[in-house]
C-alpha positions, 0 to 999 in steps of 0.5 A: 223791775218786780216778776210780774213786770219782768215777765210782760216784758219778756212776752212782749220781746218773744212776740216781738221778734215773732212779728218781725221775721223774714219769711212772712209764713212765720208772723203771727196774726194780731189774734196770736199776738193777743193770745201770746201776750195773755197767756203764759211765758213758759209756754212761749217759743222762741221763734226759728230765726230769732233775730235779723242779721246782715250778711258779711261784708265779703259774703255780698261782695261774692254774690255781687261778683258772681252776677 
């Protein structure tokens, strides 16, 4: 992968994981995400929770129990 190519791929991976958050407050609207994809990379922010992960076996085995 040349520079050019390897950054449109990071642009995208950042947006992407933009548009998959949690808390709905969070996603970008599609005019964002053109304008993410656009523009520069260095001024792309990592969103707040980067990634989506499932609690621990024990940790809902708690919650279960405690209802």
């Amino acid at each position: 992968m040349n520079e050019e190519e390897n950054e449109c791929a990071r642009k995208m991976v950042i947006a992407s994981l933009w548009c998959i958050q949690t808390d709905p407050s969070y996603r970008p609207s599609m005019s964002k995400v053109v304008e993410m994809l656009e523009g520069k990379l260095d001024s792309l922010q990592m969103p707040p929770k980067p990634y989506l992960f499932s609690p621990s076996r024990s940790e809902v085995q708690e919650k279960v129990e405690a209802h």
